[in-house]
MDTraj code that builds the backbone (N, CA, C; nanometers):
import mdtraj as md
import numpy as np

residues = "UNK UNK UNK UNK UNK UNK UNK UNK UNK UNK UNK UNK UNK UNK UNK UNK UNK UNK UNK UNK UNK UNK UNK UNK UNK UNK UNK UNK UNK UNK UNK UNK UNK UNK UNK UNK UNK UNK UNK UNK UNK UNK UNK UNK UNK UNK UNK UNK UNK UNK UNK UNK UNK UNK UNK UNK UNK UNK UNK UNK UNK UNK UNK UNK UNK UNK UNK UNK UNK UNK UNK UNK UNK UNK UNK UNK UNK UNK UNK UNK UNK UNK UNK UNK UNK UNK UNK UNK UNK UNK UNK UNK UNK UNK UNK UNK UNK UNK UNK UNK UNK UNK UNK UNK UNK UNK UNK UNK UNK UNK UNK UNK UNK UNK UNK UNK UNK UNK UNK UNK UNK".split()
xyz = np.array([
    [-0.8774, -1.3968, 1.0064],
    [-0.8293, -1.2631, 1.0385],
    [-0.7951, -1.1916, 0.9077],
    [-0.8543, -1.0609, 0.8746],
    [-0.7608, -1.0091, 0.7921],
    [-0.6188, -0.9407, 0.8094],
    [-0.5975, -0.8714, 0.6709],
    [-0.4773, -0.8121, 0.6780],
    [-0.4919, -0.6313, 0.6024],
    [-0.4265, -0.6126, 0.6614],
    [-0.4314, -0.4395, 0.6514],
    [-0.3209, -0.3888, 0.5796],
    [-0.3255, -0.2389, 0.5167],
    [-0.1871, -0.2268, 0.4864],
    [-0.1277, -0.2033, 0.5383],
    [-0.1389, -0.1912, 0.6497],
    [-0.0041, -0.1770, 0.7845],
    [0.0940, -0.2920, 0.8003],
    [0.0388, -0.4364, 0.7442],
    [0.0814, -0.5143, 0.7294],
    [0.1955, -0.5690, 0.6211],
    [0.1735, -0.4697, 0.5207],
    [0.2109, -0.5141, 0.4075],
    [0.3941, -0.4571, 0.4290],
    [0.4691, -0.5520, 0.3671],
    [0.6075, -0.5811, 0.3942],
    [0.7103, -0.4218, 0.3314],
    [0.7592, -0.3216, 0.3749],
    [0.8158, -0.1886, 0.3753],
    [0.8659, -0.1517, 0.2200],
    [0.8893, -0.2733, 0.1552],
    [0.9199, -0.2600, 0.0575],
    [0.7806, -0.2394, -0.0874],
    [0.7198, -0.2983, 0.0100],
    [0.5858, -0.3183, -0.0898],
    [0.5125, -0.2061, -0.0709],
    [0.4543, -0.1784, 0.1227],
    [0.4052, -0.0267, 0.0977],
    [0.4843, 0.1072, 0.0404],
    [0.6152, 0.0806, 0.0513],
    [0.6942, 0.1818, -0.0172],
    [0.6252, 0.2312, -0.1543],
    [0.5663, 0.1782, -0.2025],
    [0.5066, 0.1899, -0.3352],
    [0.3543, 0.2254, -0.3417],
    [0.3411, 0.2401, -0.2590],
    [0.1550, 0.3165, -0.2539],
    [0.2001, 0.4969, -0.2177],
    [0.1317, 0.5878, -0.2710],
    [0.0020, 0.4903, -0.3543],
    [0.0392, 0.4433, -0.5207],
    [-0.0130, 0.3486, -0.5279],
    [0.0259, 0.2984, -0.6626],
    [-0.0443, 0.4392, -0.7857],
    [0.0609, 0.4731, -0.8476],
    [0.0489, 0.6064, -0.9282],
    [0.1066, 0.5906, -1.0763],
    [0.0632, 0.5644, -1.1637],
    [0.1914, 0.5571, -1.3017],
    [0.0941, 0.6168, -1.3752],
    [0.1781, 0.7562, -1.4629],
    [0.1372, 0.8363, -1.5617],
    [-0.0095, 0.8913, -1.5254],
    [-0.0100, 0.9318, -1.4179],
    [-0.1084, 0.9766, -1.3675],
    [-0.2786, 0.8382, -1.3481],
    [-0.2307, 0.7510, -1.4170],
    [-0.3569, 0.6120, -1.3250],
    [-0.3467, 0.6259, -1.1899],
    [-0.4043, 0.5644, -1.1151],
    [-0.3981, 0.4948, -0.9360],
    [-0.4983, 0.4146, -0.9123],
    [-0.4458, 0.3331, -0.8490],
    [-0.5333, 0.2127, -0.8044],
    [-0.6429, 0.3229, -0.7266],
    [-0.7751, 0.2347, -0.7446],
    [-0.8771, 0.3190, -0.6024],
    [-0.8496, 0.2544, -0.5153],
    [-0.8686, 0.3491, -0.4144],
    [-0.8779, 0.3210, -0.2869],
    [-0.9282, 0.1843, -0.2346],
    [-1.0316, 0.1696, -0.3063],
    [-1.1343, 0.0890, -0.2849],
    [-1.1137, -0.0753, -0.2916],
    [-0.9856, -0.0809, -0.4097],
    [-0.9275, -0.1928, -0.4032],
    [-0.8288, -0.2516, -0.3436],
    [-0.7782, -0.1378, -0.2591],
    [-0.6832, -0.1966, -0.1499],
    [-0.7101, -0.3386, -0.0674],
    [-0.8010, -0.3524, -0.0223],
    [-0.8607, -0.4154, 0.0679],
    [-0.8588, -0.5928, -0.0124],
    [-0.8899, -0.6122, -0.0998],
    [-0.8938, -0.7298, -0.1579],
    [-0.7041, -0.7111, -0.2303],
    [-0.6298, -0.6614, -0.2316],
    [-0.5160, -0.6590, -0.3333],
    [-0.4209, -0.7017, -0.1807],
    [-0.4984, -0.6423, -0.0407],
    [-0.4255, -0.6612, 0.0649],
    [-0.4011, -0.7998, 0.1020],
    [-0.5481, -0.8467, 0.1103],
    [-0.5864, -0.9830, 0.1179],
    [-0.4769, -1.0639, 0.0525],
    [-0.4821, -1.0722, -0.0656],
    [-0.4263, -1.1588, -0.1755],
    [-0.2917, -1.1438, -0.1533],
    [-0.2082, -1.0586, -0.1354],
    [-0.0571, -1.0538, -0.1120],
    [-0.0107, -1.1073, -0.0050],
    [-0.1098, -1.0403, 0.1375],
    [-0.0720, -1.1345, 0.2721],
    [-0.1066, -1.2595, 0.3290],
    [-0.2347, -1.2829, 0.2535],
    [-0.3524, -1.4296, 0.3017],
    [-0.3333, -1.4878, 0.1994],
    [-0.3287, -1.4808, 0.0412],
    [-0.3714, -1.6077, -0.0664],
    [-0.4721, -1.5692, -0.0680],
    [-0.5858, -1.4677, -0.0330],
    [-0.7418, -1.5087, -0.0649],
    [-0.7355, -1.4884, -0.1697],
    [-0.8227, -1.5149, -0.2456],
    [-0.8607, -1.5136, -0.4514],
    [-0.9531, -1.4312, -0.4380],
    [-0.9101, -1.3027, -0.5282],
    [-0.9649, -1.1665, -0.5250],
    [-1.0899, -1.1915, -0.6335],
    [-1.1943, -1.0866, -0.7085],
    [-1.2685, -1.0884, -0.8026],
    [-1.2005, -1.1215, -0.9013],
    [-1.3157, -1.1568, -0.9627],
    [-1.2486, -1.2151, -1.1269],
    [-1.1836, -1.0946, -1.1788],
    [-1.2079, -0.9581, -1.1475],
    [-1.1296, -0.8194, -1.2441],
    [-0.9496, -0.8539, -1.1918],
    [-0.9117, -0.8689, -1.0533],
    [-0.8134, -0.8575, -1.0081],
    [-0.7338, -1.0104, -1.0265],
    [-0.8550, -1.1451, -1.0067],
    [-0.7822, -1.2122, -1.0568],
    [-0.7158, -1.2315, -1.2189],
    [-0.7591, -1.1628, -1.2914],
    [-0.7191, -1.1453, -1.4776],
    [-0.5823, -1.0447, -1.4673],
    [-0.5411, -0.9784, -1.3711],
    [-0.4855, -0.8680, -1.3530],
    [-0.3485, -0.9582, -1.2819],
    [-0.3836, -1.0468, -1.1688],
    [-0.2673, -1.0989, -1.1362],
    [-0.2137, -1.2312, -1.2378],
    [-0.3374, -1.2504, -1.2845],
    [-0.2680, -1.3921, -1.3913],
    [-0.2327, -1.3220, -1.5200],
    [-0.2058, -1.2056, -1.4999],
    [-0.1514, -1.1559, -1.6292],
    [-0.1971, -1.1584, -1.7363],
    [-0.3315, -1.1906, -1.7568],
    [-0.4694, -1.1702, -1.8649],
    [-0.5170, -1.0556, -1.8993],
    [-0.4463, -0.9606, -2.0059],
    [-0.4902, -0.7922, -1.9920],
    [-0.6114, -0.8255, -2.0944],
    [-0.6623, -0.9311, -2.1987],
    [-0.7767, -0.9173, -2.2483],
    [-0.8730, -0.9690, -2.1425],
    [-0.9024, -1.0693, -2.0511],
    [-0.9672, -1.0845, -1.9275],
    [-1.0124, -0.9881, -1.8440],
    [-0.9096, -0.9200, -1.8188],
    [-0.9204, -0.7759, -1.7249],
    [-0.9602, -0.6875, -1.7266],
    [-0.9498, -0.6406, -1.8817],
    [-1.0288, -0.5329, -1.9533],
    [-1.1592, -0.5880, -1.9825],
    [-1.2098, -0.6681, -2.0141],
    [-1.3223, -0.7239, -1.9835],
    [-1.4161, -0.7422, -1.8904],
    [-1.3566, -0.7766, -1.7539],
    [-1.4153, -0.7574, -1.5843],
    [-1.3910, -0.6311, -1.5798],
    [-1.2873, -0.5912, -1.6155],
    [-1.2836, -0.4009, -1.5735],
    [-1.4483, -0.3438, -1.5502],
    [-1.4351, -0.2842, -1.4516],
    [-1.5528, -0.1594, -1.4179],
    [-1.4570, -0.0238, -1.5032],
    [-1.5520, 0.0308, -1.5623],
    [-1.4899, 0.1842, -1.5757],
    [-1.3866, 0.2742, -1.5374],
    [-1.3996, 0.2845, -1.3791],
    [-1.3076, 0.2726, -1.3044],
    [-1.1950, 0.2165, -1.3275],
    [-1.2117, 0.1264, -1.2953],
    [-1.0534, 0.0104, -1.3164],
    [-1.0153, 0.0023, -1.4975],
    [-1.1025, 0.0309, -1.5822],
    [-1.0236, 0.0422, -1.7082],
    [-0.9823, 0.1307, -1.7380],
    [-0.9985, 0.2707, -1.6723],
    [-0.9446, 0.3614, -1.6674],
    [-0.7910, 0.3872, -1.6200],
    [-0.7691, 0.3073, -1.5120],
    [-0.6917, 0.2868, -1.3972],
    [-0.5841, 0.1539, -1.4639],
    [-0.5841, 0.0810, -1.5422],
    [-0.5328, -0.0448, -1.5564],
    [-0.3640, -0.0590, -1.5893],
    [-0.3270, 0.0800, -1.5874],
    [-0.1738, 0.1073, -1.6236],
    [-0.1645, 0.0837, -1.4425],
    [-0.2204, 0.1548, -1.3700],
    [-0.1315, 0.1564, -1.2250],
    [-0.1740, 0.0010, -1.2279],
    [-0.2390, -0.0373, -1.1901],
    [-0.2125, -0.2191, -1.1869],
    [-0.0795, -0.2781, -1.2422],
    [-0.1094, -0.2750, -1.3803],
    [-0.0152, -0.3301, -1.4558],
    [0.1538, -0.3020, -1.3649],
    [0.2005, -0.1556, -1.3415],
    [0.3045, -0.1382, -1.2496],
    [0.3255, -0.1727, -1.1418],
    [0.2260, -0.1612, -1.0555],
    [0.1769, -0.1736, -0.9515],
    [0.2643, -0.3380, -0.9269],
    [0.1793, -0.4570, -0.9625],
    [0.1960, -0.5873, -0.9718],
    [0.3184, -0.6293, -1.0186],
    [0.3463, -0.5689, -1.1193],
    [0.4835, -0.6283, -1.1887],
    [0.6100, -0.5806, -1.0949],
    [0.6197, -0.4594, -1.0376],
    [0.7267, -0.3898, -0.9667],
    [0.7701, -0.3955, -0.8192],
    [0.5901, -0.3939, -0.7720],
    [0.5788, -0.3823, -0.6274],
    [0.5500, -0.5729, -0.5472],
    [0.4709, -0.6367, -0.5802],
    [0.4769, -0.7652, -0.5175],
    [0.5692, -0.8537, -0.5682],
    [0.5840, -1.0060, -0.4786],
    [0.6257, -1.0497, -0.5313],
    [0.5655, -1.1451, -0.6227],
    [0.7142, -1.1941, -0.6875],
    [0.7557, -1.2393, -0.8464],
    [0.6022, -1.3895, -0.8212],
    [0.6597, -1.4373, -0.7726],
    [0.5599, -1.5823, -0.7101],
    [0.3959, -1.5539, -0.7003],
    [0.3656, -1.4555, -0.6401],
    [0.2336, -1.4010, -0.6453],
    [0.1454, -1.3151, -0.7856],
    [0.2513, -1.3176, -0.8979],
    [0.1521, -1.2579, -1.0008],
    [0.1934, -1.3001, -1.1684],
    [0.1627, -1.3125, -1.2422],
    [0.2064, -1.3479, -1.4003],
    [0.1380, -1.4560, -1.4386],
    [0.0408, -1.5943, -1.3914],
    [0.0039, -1.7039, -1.4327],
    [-0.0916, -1.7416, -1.3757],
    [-0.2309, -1.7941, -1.3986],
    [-0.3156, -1.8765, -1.3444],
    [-0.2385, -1.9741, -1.2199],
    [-0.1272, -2.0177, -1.2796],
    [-0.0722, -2.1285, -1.1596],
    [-0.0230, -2.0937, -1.0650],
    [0.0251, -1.9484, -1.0805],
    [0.1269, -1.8830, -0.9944],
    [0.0110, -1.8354, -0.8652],
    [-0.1431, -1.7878, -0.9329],
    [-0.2706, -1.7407, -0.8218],
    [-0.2790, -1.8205, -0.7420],
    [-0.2995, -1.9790, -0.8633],
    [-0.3362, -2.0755, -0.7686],
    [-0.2175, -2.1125, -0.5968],
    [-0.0933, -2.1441, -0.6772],
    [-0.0203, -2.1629, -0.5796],
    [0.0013, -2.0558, -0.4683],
    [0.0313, -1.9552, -0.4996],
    [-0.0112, -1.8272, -0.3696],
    [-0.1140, -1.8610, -0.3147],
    [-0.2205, -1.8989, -0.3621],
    [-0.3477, -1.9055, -0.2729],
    [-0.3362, -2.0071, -0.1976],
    [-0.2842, -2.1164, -0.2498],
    [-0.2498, -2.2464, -0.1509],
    [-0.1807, -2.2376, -0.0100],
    [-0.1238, -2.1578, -0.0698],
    [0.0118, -2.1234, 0.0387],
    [0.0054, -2.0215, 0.1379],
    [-0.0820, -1.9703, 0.1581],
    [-0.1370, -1.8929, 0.2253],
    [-0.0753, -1.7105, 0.2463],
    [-0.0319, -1.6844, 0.0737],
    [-0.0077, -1.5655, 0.0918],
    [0.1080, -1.5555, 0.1569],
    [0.2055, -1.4409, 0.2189],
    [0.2816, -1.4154, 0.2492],
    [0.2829, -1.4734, 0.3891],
    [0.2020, -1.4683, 0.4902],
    [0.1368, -1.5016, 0.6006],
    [0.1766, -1.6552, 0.6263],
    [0.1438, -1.7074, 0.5230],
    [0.1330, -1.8503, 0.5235],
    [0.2882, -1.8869, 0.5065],
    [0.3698, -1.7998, 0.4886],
    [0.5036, -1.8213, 0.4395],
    [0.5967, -1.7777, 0.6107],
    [0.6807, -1.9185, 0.6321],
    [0.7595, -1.9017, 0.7473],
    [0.8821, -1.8620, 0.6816],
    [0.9266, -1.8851, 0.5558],
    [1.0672, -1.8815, 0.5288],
    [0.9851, -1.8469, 0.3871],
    [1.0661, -1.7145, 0.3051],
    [1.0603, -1.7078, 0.1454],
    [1.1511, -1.8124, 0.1189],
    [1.1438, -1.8866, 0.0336],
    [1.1771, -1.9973, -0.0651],
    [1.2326, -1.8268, -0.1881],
    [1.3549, -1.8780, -0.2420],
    [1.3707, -1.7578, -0.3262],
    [1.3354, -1.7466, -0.4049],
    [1.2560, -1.8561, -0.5218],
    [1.1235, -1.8327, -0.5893],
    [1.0191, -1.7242, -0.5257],
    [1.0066, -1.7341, -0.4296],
    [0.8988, -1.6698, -0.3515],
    [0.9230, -1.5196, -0.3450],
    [1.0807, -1.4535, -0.3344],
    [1.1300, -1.3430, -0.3293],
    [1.0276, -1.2415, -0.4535],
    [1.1020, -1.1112, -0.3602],
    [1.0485, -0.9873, -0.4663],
    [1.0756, -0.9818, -0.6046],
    [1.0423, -0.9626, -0.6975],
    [1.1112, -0.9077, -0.8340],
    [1.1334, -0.7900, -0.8417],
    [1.2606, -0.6764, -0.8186],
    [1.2441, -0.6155, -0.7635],
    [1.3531, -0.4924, -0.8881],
    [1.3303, -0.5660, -1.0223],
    [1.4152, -0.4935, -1.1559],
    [1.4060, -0.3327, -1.1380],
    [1.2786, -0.3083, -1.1295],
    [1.2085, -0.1575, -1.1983],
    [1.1590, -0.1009, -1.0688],
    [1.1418, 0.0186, -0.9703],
    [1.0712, 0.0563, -0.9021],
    [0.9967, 0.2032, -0.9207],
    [1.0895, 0.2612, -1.0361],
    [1.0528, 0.3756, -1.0591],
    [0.8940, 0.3912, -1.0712],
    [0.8428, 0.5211, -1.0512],
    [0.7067, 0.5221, -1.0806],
    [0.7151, 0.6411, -1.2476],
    [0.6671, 0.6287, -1.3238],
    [0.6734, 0.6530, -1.5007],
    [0.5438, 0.8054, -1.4621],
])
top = md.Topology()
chain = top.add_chain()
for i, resn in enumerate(residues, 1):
    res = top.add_residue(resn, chain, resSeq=i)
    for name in ("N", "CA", "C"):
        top.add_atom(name, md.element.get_by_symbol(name[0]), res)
traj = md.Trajectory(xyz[None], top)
């Protein structure tokens, strides 16, 4: 089954559309960024460099588009999901194991939001 952003937890859509200094995520990537926050699925290699916190990786997979765009990510991820779901290769892996938010009956408080900064810049 997928997941939609209707799904996504009030605090998290609170933050779409993802906007900083005039970047925004496209549209277009909602759909896999949805996936990955609520299911664990493992997005493209551009988005996975983006959640493991690899900005030379990312800019590298970047399409045009998305290197254009790579500040709203960068905010986007760090502000809006949670802490457990983005910063490390291990951190993808284990979200993905775990089946995403979905897969989660109880947040473990590792698992919680990081929730320092919300402003949009």
């Amino acid at each position: 089954m997928d997941a939609t952003l209707h799904e996504l937890p009030d605090d998290i859509a609170g933050m779409l559309p993802a906007t900083w200094d005039g970047a925004r995520i496209p549209e277009r990537m909602w759909e896999p960024i949805v996936a990955w926050i609520m299911l664990g699925r493992i997005p493209g290699d551009f988005l996975q460099a983006v959640i493991a916190n690899d900005l030379y990786e990312a800019a590298a997979r970047a399409d045009r588009e998305n290197l254009i765009n790579i500040r709203a990510y960068a905010g986007f991820f760090k502000t809006s999901v949670p802490y457990a779901c983005r910063g490390s290769r291990a951190l993808l892996d284990a979200w993905s194991e775990c089946g995403g938010l979905r897969g989660q009956t109880e947040l473990p408080p590792r698992l919680s939001s990081d929730r320092r900064n919300h402003g949009h810049a």
